[in-house]
PyMOL CGO cylinders between C-alpha atoms (Angstrom):
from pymol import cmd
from pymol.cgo import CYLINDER

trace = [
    CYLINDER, 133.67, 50.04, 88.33, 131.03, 50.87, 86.08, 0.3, 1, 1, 1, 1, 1, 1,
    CYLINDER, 131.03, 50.87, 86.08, 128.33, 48.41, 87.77, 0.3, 1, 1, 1, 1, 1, 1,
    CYLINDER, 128.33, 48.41, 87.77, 129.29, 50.00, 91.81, 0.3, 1, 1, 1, 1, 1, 1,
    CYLINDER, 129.29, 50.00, 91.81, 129.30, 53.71, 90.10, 0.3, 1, 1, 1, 1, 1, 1,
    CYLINDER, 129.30, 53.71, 90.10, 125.52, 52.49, 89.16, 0.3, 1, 1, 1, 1, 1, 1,
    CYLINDER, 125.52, 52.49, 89.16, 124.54, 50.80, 92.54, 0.3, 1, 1, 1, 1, 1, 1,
    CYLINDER, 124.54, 50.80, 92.54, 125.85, 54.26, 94.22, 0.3, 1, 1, 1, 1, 1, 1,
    CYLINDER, 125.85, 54.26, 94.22, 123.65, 56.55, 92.33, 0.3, 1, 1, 1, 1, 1, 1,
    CYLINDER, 123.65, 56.55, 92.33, 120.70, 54.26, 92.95, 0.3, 1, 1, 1, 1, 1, 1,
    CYLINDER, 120.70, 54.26, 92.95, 121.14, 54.14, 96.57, 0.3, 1, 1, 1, 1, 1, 1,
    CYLINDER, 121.14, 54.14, 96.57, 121.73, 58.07, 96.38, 0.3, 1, 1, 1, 1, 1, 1,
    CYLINDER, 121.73, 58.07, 96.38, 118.15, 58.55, 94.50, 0.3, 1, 1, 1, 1, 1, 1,
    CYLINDER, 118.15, 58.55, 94.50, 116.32, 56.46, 96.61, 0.3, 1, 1, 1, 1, 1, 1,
    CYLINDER, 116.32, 56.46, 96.61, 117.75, 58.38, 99.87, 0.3, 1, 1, 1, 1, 1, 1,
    CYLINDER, 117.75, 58.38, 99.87, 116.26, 61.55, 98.15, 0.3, 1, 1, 1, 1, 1, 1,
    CYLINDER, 116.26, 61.55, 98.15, 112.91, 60.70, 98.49, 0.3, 1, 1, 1, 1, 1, 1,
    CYLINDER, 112.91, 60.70, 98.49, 112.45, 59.45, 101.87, 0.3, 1, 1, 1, 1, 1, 1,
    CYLINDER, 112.45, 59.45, 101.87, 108.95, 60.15, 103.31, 0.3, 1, 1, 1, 1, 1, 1,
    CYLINDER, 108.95, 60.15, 103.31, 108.41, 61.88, 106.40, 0.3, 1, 1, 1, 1, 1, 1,
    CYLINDER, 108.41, 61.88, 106.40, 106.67, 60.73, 109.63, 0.3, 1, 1, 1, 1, 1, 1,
    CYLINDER, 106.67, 60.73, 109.63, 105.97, 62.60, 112.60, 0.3, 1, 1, 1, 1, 1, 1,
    CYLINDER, 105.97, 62.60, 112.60, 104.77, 59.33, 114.90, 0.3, 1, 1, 1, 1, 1, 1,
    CYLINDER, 104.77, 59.33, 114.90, 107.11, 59.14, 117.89, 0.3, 1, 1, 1, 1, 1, 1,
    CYLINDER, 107.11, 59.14, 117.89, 104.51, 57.20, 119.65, 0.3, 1, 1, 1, 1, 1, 1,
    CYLINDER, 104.51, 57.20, 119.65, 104.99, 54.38, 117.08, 0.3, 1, 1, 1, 1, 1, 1,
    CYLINDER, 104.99, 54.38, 117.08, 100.75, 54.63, 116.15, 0.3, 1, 1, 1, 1, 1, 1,
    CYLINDER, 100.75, 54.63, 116.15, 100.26, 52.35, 113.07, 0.3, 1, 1, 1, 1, 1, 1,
    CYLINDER, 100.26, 52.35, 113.07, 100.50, 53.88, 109.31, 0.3, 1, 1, 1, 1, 1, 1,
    CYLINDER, 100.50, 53.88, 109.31, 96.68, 53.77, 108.81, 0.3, 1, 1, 1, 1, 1, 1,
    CYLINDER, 96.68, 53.77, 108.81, 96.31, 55.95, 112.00, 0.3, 1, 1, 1, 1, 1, 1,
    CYLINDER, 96.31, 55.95, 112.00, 97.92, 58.88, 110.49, 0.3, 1, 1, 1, 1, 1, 1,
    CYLINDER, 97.92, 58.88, 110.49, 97.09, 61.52, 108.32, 0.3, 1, 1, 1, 1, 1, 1,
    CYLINDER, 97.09, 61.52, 108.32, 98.96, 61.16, 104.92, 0.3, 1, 1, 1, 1, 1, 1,
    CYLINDER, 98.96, 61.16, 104.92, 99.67, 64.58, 103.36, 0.3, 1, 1, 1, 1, 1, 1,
    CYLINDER, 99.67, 64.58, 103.36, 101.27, 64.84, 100.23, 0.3, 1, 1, 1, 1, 1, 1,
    CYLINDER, 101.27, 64.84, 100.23, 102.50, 67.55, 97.47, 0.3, 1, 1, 1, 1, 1, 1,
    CYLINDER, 102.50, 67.55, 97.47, 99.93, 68.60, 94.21, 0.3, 1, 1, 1, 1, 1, 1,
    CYLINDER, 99.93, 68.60, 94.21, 102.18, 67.47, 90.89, 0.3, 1, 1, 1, 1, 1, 1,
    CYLINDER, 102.18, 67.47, 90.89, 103.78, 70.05, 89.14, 0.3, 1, 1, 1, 1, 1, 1,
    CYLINDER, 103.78, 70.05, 89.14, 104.48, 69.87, 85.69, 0.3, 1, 1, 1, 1, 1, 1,
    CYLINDER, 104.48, 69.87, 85.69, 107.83, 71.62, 84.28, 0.3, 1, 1, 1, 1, 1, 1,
    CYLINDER, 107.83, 71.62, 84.28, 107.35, 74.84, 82.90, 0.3, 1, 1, 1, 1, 1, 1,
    CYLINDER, 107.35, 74.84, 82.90, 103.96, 75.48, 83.88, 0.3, 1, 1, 1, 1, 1, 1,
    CYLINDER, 103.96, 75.48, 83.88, 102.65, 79.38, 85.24, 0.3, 1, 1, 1, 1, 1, 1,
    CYLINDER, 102.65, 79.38, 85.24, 101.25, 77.74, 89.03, 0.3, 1, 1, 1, 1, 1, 1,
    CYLINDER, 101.25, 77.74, 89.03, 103.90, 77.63, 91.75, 0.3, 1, 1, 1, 1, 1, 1,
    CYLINDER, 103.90, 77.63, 91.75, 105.49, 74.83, 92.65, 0.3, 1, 1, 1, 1, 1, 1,
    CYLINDER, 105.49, 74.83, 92.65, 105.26, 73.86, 96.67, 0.3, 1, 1, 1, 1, 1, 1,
    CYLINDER, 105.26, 73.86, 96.67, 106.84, 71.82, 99.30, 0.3, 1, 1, 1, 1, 1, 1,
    CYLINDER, 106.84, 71.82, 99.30, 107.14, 72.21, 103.31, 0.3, 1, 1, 1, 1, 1, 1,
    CYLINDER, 107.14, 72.21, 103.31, 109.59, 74.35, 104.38, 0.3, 1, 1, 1, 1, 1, 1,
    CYLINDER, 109.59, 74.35, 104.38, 108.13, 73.36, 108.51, 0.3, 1, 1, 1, 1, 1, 1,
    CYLINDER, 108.13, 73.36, 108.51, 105.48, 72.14, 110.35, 0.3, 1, 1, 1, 1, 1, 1,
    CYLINDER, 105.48, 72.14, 110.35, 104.41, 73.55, 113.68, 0.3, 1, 1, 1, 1, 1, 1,
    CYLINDER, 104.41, 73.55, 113.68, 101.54, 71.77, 116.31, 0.3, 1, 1, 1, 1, 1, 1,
    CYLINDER, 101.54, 71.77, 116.31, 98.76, 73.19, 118.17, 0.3, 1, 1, 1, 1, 1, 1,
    CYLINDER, 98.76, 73.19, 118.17, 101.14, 73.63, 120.79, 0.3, 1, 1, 1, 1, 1, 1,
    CYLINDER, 101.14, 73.63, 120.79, 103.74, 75.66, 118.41, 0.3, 1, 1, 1, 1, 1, 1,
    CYLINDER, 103.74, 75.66, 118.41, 106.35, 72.87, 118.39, 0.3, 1, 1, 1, 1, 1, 1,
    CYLINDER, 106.35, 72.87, 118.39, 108.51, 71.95, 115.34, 0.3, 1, 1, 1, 1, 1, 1,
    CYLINDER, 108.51, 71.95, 115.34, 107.73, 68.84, 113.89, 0.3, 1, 1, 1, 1, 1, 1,
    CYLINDER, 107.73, 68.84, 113.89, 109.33, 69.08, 110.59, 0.3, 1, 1, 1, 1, 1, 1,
    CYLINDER, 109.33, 69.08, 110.59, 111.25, 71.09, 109.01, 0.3, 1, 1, 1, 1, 1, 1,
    CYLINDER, 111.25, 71.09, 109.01, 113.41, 71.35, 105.61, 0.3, 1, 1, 1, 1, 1, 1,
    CYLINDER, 113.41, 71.35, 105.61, 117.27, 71.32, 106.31, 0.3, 1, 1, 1, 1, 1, 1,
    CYLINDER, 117.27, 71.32, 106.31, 119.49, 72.67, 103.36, 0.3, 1, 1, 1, 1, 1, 1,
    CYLINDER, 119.49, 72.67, 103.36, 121.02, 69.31, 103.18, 0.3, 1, 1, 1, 1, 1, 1,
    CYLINDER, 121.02, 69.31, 103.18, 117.83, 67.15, 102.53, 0.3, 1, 1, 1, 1, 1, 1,
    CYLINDER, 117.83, 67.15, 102.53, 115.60, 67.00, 99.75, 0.3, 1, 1, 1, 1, 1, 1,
    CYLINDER, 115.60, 67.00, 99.75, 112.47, 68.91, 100.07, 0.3, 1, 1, 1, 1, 1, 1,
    CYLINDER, 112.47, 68.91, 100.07, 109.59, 67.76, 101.95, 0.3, 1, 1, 1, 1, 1, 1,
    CYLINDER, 109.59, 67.76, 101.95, 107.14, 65.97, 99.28, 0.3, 1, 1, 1, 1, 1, 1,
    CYLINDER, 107.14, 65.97, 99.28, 104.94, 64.02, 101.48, 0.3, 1, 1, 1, 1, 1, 1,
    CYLINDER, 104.94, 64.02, 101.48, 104.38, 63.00, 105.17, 0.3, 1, 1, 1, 1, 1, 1,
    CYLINDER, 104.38, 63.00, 105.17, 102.77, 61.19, 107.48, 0.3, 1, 1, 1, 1, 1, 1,
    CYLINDER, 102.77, 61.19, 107.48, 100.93, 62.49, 110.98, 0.3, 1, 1, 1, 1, 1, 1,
    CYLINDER, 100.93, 62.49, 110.98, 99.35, 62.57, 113.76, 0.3, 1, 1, 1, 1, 1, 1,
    CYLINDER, 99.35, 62.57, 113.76, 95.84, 63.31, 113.52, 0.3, 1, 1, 1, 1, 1, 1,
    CYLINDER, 95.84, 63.31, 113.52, 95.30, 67.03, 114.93, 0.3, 1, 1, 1, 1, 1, 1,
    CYLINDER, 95.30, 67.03, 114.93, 95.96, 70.60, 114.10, 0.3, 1, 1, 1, 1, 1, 1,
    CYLINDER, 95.96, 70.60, 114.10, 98.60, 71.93, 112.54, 0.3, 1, 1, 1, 1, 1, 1,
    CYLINDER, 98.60, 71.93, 112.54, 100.37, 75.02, 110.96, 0.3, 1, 1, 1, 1, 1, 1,
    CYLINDER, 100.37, 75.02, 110.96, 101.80, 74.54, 107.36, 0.3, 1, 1, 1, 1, 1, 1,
    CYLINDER, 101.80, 74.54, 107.36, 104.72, 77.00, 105.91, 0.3, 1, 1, 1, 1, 1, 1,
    CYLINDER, 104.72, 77.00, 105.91, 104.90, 76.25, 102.45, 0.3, 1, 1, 1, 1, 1, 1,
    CYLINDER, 104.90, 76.25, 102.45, 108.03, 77.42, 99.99, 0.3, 1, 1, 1, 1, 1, 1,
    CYLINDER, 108.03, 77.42, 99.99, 106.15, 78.48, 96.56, 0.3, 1, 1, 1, 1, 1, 1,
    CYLINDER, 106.15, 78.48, 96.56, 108.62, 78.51, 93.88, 0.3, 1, 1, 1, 1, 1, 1,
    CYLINDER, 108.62, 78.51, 93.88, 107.45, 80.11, 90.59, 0.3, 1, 1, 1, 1, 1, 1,
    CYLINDER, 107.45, 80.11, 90.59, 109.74, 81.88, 87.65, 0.3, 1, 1, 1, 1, 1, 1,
    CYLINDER, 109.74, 81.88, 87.65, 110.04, 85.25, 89.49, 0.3, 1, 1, 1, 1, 1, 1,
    CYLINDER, 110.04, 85.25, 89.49, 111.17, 83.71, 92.87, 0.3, 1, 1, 1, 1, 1, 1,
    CYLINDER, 111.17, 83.71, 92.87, 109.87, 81.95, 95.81, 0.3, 1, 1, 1, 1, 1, 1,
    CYLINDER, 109.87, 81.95, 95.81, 107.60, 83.14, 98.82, 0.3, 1, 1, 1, 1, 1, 1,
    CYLINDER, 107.60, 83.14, 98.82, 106.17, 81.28, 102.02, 0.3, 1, 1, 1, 1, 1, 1,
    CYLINDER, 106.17, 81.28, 102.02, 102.54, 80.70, 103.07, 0.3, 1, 1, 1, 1, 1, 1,
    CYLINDER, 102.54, 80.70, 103.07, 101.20, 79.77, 105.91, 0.3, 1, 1, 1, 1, 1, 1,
    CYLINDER, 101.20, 79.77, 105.91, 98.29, 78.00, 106.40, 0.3, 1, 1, 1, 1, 1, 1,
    CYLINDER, 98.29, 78.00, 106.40, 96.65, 76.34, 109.72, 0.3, 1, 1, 1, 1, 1, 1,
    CYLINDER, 96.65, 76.34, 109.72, 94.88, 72.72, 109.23, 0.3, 1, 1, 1, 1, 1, 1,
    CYLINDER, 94.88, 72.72, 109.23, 93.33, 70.07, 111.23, 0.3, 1, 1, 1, 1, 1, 1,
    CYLINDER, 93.33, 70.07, 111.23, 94.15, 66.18, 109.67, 0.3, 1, 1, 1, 1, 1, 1,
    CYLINDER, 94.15, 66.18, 109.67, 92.29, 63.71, 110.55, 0.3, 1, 1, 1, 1, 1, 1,
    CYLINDER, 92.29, 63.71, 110.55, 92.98, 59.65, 110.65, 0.3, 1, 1, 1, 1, 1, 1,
    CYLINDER, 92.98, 59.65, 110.65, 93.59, 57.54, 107.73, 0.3, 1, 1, 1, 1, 1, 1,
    CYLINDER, 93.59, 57.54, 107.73, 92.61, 60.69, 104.97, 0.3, 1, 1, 1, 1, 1, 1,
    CYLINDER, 92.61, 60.69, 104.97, 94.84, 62.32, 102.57, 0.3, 1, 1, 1, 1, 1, 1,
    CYLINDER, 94.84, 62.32, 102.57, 95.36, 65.90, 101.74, 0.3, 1, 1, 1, 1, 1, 1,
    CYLINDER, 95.36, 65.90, 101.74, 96.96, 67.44, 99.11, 0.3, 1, 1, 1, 1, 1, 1,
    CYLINDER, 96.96, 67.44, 99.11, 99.12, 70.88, 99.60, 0.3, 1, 1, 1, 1, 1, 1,
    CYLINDER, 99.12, 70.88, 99.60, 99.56, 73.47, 97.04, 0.3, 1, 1, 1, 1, 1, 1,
    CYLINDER, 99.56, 73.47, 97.04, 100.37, 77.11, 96.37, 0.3, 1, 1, 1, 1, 1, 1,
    CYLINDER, 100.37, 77.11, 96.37, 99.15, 79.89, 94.81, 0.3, 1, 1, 1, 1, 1, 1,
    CYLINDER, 99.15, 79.89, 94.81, 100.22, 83.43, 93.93, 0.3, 1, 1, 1, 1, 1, 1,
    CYLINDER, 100.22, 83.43, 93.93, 98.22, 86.65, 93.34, 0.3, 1, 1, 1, 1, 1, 1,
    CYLINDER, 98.22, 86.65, 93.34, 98.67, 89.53, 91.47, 0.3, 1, 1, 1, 1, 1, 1,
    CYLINDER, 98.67, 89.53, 91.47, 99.48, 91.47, 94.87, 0.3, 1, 1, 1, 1, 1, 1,
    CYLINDER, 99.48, 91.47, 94.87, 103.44, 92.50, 95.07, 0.3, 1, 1, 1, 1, 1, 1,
    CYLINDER, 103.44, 92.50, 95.07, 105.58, 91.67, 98.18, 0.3, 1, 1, 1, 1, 1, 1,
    CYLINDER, 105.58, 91.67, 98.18, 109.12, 93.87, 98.28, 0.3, 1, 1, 1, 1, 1, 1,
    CYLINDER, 109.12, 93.87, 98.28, 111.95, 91.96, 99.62, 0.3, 1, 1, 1, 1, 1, 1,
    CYLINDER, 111.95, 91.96, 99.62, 114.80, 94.42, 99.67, 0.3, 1, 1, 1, 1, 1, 1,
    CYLINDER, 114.80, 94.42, 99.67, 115.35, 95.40, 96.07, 0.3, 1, 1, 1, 1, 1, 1,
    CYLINDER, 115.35, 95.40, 96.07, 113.21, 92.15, 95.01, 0.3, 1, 1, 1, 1, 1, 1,
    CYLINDER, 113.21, 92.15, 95.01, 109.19, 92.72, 93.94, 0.3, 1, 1, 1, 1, 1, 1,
    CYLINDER, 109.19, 92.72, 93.94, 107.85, 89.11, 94.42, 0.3, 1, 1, 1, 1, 1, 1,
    CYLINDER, 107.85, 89.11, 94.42, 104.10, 88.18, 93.88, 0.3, 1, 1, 1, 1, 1, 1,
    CYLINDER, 104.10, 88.18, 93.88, 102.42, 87.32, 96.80, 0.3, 1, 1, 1, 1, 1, 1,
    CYLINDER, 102.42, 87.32, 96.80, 101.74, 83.95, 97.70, 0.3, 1, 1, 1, 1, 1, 1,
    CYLINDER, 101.74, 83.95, 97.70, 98.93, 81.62, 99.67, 0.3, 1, 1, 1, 1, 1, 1,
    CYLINDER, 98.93, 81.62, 99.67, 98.69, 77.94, 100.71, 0.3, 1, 1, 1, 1, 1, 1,
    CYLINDER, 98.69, 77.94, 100.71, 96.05, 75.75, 99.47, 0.3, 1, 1, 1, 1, 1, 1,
    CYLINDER, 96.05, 75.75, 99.47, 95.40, 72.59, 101.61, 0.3, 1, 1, 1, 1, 1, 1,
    CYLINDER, 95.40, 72.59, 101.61, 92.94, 70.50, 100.64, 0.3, 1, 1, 1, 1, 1, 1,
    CYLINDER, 92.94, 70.50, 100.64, 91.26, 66.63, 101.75, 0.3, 1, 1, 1, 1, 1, 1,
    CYLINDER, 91.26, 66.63, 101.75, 91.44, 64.05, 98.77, 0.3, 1, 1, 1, 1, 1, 1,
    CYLINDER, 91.44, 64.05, 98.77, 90.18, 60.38, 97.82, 0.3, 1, 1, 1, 1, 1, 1,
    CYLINDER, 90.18, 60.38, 97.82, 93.32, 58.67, 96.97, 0.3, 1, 1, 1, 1, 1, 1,
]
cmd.load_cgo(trace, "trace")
């Protein structure tokens, strides 16, 4: 009992962190655009980030975070333009950002959020406003 209660959570944890791909053309790994989420360490003052959706040049969905799945960490696709909304978590709340970026093949970029001291009112909430930072890296 106790050894299957241990092979179930395994196979649970490693469900939770499934990367994404957006290649329905089947275009090998090291043709797409790897983007992945900046670290965030517990407790710090930055935002925390992951990708609530991705939209193409064209406007269509081609990810997006269901309530049932883990966040979206990481990904993988298709070289091109694309539009980012990011969820930025940080003690007060959580606020989207949007930002609009073109990957390119076999490079690696890093998404992240920020806040500023601006205010956003959300009914009877004042959140901090927030803003996407997207940015190429040497992995």
């Amino acid at each position: 009992m106790k050894n299957s209660m241990l092979v179930f959570l395994v196979l649970l944890l490693a469900g939770c962190q499934a990367t994404r791909f957006h290649n329905p053309e089947g275009v090998a790994q090291n043709q797409l655009a790897y983007i992945f989420k900046q670290p965030h360490k517990p407790f710090s003052s930055k935002p925390s980030a992951f990708i609530n959706a991705v939209f193409d040049a064209n406007g269509s969905l081609v990810m997006q975070f269901k309530p049932m799945q883990n966040a979206i960490q990481e990904a993988y696709l298709k070289p091109g333009e694309y539009k980012f909304i990011l969820q930025c978590n940080y003690g007060g709340g959580a606020t989207d950002a949007e930002i609009i970026a073109v990957v390119e093949v076999g490079k690696s970029y890093r998404y992240s959020c920020g806040i500023t001291p601006e205010k956003v009112y959300i009914g009877a909430r004042i959140l901090h406003k927030s803003y996407a930072i997207f940015e190429e890296v040497e992995i």
